[in-house]
VOPAGU-2260 file (C-alpha; in pm, 1 decimal, decimal comma):
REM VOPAGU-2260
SITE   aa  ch    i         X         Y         Z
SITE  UNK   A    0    5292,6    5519,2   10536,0
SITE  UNK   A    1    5614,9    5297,6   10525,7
SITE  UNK   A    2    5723,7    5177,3   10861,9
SITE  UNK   A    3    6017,5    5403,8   11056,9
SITE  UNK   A    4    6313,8    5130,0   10942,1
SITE  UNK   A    5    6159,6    5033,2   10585,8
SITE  UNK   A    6    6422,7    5099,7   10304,4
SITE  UNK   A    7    6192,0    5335,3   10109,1
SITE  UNK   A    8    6151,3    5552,7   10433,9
SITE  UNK   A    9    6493,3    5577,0   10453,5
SITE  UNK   A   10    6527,6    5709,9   10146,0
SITE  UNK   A   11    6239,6    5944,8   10181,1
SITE  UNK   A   12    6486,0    6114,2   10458,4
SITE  UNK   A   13    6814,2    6090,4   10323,7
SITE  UNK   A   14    6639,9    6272,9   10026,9
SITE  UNK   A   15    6503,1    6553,2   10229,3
SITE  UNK   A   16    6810,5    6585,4   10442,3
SITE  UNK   A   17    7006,1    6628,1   10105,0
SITE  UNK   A   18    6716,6    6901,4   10005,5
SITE  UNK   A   19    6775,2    7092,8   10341,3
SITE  UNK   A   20    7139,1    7118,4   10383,0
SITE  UNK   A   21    7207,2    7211,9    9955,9
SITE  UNK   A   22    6937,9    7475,3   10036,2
SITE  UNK   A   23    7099,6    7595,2   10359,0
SITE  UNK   A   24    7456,7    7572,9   10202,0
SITE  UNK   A   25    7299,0    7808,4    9904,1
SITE  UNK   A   26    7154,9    8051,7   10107,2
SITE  UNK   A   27    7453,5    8061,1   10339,1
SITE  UNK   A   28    7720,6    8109,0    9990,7
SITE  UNK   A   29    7449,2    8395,7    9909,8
SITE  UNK   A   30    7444,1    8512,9   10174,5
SITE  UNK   A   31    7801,0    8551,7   10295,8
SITE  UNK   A   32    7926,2    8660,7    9877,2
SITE  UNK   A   33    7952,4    8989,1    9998,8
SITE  UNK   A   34    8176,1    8948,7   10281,4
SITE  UNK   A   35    8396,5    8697,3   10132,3
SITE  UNK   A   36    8444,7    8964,5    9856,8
SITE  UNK   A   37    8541,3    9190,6   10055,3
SITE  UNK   A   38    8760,7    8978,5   10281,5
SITE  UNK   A   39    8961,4    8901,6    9990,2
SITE  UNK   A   40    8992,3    9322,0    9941,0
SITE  UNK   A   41    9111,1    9370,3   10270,9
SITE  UNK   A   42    9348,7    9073,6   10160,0
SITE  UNK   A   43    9484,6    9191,4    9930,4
SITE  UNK   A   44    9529,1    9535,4   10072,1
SITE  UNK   A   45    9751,6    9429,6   10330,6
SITE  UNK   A   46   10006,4    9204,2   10136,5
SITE  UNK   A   47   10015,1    9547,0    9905,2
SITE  UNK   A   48   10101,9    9733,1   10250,6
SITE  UNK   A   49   10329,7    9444,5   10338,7
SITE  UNK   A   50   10515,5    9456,2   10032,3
SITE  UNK   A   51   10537,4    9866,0   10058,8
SITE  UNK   A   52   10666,6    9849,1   10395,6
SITE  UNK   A   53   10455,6   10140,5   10446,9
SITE  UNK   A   54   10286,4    9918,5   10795,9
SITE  UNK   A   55   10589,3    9907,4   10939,0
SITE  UNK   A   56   10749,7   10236,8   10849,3
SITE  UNK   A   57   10396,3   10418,7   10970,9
SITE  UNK   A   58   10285,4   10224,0   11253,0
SITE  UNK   A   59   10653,4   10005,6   11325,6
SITE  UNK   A   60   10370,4    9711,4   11253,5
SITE  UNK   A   61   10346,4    9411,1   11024,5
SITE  UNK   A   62   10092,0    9429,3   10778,9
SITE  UNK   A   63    9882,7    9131,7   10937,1
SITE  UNK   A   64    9857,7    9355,5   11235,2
SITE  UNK   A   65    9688,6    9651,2   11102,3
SITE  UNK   A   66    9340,2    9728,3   11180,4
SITE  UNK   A   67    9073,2    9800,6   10959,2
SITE  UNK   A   68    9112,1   10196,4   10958,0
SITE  UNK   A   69    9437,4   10133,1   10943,9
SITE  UNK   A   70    9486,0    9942,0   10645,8
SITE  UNK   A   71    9203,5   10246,1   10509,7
SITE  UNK   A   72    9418,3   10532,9   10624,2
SITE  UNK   A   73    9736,3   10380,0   10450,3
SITE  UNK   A   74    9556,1   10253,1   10130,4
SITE  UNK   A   75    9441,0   10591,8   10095,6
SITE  UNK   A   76    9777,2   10671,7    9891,8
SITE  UNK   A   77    9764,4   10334,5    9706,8
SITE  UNK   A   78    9630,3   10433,5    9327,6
SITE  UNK   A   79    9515,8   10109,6    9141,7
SITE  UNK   A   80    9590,5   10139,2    8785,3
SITE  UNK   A   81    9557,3    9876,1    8495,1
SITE  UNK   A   82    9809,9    9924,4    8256,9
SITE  UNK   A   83    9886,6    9744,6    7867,9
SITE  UNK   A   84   10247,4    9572,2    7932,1
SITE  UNK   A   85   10282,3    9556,0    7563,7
SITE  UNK   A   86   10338,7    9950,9    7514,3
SITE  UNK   A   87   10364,2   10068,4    7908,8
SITE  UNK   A   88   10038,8   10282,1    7884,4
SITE  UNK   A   89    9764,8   10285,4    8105,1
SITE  UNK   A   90    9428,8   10166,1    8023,8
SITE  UNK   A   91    9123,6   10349,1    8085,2
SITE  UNK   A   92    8825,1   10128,5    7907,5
SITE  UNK   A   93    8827,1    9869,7    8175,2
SITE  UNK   A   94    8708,3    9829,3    8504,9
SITE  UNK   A   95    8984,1    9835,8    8775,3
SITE  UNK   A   96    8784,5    9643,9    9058,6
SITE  UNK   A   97    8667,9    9417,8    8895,2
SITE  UNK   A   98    8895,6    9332,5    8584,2
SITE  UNK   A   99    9071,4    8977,8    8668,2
SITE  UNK   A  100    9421,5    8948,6    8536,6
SITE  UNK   A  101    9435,6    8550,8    8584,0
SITE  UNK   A  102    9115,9    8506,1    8394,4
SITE  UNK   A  103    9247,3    8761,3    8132,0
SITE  UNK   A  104    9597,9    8494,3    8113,8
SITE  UNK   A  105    9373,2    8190,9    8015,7
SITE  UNK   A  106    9200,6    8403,0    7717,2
SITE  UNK   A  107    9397,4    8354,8    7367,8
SITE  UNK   A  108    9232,5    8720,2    7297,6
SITE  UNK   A  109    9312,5    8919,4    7652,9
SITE  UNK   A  110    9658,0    8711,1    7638,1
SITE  UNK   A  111   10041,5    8721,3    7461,9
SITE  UNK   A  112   10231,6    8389,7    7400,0
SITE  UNK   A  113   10586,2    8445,9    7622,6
SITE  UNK   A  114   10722,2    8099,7    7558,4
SITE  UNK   A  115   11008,4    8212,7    7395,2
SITE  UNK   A  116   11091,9    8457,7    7690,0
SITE  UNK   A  117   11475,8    8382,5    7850,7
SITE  UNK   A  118   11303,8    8387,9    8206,7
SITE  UNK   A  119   11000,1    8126,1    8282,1
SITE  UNK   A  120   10724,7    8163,9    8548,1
SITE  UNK   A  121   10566,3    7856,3    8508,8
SITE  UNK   A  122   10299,4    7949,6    8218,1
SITE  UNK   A  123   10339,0    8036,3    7808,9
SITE  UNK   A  124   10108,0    8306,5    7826,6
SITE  UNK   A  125   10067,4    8630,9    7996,9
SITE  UNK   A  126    9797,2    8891,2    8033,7
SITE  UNK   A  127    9818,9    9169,3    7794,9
SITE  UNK   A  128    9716,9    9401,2    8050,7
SITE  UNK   A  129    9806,8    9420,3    8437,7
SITE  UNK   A  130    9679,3    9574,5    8755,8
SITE  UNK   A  131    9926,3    9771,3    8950,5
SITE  UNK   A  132    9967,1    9974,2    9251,7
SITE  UNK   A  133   10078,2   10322,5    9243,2
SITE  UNK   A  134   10219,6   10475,7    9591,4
SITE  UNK   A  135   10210,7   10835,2    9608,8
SITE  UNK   A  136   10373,3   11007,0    9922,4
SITE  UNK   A  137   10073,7   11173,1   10096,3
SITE  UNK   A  138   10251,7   11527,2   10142,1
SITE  UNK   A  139   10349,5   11581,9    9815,5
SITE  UNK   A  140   10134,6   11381,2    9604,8
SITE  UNK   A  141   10420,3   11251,4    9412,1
SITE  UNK   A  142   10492,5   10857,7    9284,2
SITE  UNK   A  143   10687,6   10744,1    9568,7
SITE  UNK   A  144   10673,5   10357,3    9505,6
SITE  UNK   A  145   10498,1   10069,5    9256,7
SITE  UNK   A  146   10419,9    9757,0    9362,7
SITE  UNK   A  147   10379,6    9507,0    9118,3
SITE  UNK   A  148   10194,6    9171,5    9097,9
SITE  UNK   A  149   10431,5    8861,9    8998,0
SITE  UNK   A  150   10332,3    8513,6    8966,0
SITE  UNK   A  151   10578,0    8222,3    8884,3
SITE  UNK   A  152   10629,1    7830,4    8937,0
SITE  UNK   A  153   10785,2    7667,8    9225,9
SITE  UNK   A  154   10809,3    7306,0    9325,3
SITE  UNK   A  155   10439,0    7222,0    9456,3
SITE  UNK   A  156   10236,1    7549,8    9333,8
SITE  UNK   A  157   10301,7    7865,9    9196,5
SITE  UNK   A  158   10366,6    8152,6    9412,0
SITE  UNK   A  159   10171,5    8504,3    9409,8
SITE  UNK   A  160   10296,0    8805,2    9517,3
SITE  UNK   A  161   10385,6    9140,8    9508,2
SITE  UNK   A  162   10691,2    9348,7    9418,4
SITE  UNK   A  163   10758,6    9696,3    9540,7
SITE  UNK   A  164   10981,9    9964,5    9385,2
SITE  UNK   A  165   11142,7   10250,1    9525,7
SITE  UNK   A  166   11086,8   10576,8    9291,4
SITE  UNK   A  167   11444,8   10500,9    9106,6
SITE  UNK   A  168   11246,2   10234,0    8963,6
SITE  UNK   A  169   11565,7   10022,5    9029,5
SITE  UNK   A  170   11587,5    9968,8    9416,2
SITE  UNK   A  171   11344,7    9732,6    9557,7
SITE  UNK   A  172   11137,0    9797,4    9825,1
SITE  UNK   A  173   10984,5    9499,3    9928,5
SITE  UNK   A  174   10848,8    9134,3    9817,9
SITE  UNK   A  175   10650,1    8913,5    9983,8
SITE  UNK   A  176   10422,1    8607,2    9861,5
SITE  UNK   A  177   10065,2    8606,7    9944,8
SITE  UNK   A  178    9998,7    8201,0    9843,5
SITE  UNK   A  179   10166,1    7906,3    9762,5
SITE  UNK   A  180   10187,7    7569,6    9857,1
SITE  UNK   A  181   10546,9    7491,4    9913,3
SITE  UNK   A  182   10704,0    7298,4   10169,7
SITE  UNK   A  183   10725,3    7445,9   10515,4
SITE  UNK   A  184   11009,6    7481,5   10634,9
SITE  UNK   A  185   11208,3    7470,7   10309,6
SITE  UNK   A  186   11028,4    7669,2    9996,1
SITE  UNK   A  187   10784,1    7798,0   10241,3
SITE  UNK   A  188   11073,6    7967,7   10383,8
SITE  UNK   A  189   10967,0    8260,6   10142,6
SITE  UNK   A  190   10709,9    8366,2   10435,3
SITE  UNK   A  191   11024,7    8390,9   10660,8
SITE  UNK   A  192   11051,1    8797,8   10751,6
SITE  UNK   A  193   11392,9    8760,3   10807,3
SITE  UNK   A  194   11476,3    8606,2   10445,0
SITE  UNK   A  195   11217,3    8857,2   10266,1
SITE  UNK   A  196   11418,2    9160,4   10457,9
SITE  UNK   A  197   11709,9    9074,3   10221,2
SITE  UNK   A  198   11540,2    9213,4    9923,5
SITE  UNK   A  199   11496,3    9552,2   10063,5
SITE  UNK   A  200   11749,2    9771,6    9899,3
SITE  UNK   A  201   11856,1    9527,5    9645,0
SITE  UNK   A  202   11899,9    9668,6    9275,3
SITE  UNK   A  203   11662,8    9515,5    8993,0
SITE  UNK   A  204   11872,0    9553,9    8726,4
SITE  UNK   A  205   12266,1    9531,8    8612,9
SITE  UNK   A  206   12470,3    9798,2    8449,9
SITE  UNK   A  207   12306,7    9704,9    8137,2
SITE  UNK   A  208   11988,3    9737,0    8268,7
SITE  UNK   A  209   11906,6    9357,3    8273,4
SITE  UNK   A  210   11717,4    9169,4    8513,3
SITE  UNK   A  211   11965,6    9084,0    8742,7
SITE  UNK   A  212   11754,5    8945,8    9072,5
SITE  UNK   A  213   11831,4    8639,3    9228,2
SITE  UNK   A  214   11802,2    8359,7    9455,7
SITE  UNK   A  215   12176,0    8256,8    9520,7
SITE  UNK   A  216   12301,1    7891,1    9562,0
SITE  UNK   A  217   12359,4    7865,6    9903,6
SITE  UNK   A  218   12512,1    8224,5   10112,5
SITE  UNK   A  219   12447,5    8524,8    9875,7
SITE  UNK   A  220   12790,0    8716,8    9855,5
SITE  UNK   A  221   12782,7    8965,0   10150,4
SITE  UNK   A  222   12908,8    9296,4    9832,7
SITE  UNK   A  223   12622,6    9130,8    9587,5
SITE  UNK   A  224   12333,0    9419,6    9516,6
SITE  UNK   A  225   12125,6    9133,7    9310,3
SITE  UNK   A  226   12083,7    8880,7    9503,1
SITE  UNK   A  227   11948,6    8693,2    9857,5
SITE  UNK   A  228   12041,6    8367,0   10060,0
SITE  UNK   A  229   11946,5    7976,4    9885,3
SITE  UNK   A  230   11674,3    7887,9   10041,4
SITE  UNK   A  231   11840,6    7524,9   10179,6
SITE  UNK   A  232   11663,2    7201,7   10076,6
SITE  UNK   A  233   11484,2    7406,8    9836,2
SITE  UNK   A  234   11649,7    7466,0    9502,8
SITE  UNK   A  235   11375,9    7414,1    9288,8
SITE  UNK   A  236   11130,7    7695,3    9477,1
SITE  UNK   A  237   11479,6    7950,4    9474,2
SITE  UNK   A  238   11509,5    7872,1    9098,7
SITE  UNK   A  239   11151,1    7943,8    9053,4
SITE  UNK   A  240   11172,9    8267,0    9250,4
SITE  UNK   A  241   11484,3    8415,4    9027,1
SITE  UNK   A  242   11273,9    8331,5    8717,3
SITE  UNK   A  243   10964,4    8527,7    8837,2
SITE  UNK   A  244   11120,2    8846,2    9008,8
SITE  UNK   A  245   11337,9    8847,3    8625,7
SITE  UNK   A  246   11052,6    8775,8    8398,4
SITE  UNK   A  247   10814,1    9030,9    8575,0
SITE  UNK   A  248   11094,7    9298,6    8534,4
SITE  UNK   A  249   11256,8    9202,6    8191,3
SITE  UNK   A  250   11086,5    9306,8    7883,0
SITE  UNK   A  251   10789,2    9018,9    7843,8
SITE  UNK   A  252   10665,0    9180,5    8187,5
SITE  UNK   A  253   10674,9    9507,6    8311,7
SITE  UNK   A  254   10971,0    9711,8    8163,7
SITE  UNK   A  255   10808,1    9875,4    7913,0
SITE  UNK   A  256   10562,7   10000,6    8177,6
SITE  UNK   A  257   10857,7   10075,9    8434,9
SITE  UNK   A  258   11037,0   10334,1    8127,5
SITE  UNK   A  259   10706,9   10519,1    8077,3
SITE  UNK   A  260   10682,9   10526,8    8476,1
SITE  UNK   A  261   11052,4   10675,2    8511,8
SITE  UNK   A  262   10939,8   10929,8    8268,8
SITE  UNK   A  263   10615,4   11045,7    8459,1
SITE  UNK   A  264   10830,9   11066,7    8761,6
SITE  UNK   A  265   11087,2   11255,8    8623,1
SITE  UNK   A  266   10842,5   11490,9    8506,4
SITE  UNK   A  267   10692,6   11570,8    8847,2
SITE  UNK   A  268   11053,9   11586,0    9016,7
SITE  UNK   A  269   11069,3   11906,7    8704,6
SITE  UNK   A  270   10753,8   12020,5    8795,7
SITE  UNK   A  271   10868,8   12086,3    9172,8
């Protein structure tokens, strides 16, 4: 036996130490998969709720404040739907919980090249098909909103988030970014509720049904239905923000989807 403060001793525990805590660090990843899982549900949940506005209009609450059979009782008229962006349809033959649209993106055969798109969100390709969120009003059972997933470049990171449209299919609801690593205080100014409350109401598209969202330069014009205040000190992130919200709604993201939508909707408004 090597004596206490020999080098080869030393060793002997440093190895065993490293042994102990990878073993304990495994069982605890194992261990907790589950939860993490389903922490990342719940997530995901609320910044669909957030971007809805349904928290607030329900229980005059943000999002982040809901409960757990809260968040349940509202996401119980959220329909998750995957849907082919290259002919609008919805797709049945994969798995909704657990089919990954950013894995999907980095696939050359579950992906579309968009470089030559007018609008840029910080990558050439694009998933060929899309998760969305259906809203259905819980008396009627009719569409009463879609909130869409959107993804583009800013200065430091690329934002996610989540778009919501009113049944007109034109008339936002709601958007609000779920991660990103801009600056606080300047790009990170797209957590501010105040400046995400400007989007509510705003029109997606011009009279030639164009993607016509914006981030202005500086004050937006107080008779503009397009667009919402420069974020100051952060033109690059407000720039990245107009490119996203027009990609995701101009014809290399979801328009095809949003035409077959306004024609399932239209249907049920005939039906009643």
């Amino acid at each position: 036996m090597p004596p206490r403060d020999s080098l080869a001793n030393t060793f002997l525990v440093s190895f065993v130490l490293c042994i102990a805590c990878s073993l304990a660090v495994s069982a605890a990843t194992v261990m907790l998969r589950d939860r993490q899982e389903q922490n990342l549900v719940i997530d995901r949940q609320r910044n669909i709720l957030d971007a809805s506005g349904l928290a607030l209009g329900e229980f005059g609450i943000s999002a982040k404040q809901l409960k757990p059979g809260q968040i349940d009782e509202l996401y119980s008229r959220v329909e998750e739907r995957l849907v082919d962006l290259e002919t609008g349809e919805y797709v049945t033959d994969l798995d909704v919980k657990t089919y990954s649209p950013f894995d999907a993106a980095k696939k050359e055969d579950s992906s579309v090249d968009v470089s030559g798109s007018d609008y840029k969100f910080g990558s050439n390709r694009r998933e060929k098909v899309a998760r969305i969120f259906v809203v259905k009003n819980p008396k009627s059972g009719e569409i009463a909103q879609v909130v869409l997933p959107v993804r583009g470049r800013g200065l430091w990171s690329t934002l996610y988030g989540y778009l919501a449209m009113r049944d007109d299919l034109e008339t936002v609801q709601g958007l609000t970014f779920y991660e990103h690593a801009e600056t606080p205080g300047l790009g990170g100014e797209v957590d501010n509720p105040n400046w995400k409350a400007q989007w509510v109401g705003l029109k997606a598209f011009d009279a030639d049904k164009s993607p016509a969202l914006a981030v202005a330069r500086g004050p937006a014009p107080s008779d503009s239905t397009h667009q919402v205040d420069g974020l100051s000190g952060a033109t690059i992130t407000s720039n990245g923000v107009t490119d996203l919200v027009r990609f995701w709604t101009g014809p290399n993201g979801y328009q095809k989807y949003l035409e077959k939508l306004a024609g399932e909707i239209s249907s049920e408004k005939g039906d009643n």
